[in-house]
N, C-alpha and C positions, 0 to 999 in steps of 0.2 A: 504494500500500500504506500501511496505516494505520502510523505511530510507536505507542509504547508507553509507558507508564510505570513505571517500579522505584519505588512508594512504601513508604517504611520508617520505621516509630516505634517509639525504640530506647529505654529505659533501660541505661545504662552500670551492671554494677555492678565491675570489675575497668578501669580506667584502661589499666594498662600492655599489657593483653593486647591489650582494644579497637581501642587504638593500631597496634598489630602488625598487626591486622584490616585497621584505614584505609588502612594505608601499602601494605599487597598487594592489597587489593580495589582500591582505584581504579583500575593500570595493566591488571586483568582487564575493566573495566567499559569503560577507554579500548579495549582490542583488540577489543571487541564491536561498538565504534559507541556506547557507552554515552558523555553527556555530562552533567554534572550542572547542575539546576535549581536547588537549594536546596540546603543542610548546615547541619545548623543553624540559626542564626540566630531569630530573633524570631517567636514564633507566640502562637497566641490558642486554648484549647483550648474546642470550645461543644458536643460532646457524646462521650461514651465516657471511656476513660483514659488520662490524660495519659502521656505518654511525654518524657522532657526533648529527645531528641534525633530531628529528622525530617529526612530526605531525600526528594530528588526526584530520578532521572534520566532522561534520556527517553532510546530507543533509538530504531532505525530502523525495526524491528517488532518484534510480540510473540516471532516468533521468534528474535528475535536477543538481548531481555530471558530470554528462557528457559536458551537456549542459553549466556547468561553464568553463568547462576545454576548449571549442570550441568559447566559446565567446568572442566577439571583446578586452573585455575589461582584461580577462585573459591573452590571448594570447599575449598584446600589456605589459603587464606585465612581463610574459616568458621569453619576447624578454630581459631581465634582467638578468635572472636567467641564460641563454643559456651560457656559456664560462663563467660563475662564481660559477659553482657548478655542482658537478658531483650528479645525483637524482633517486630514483626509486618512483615510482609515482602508485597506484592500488586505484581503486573503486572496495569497495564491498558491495554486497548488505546484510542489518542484517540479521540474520534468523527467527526475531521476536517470537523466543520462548523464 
């Protein structure tokens, strides 16, 4: 079965909320199989809109990226992030070649 990808490029506009976001979502991300790739750190933007802040998590499948994204314990997370950060958010699944 193919792994998956949570890719996310974030502008933060509320610091303290966002934070509130980070510290609940990750342990939702961990119960899923979710592991992280990337946070942050150093990027190179070469077409669309910049976003300051990008992630990468890979799961075990797409179903199980989904399934975190729907779950009580995401979602009650979300409720954070919503009016503290403008987000673009995609699952995708590897191509395992």
């Amino acid at each position: 079965m193919p792994k998956a990808l949570w890719i996310a490029h974030v502008t933060v506009t509320d610091e303290a909320a966002y934070g509130e976001y980070a510290k609940r979502a990750g342990p939702a991300i961990a119960a899923h199989g979710g592991e992280f790739l990337a946070r942050g750190g150093r990027y190179e933007i070469l077409e669309g809109k910049e976003r300051a802040r990008n992630v990468v998590a890979r799961f075990p499948s797409l179903q199980a990226a989904h399934d975190c994204y729907y779950s009580d314990a995401y979602q009650e997370a979300l409720s954070f992030a919503k009016g503290a950060s403008e987000r673009d958010l995609m699952i995708l699944e590897e191509s395992g070649d």
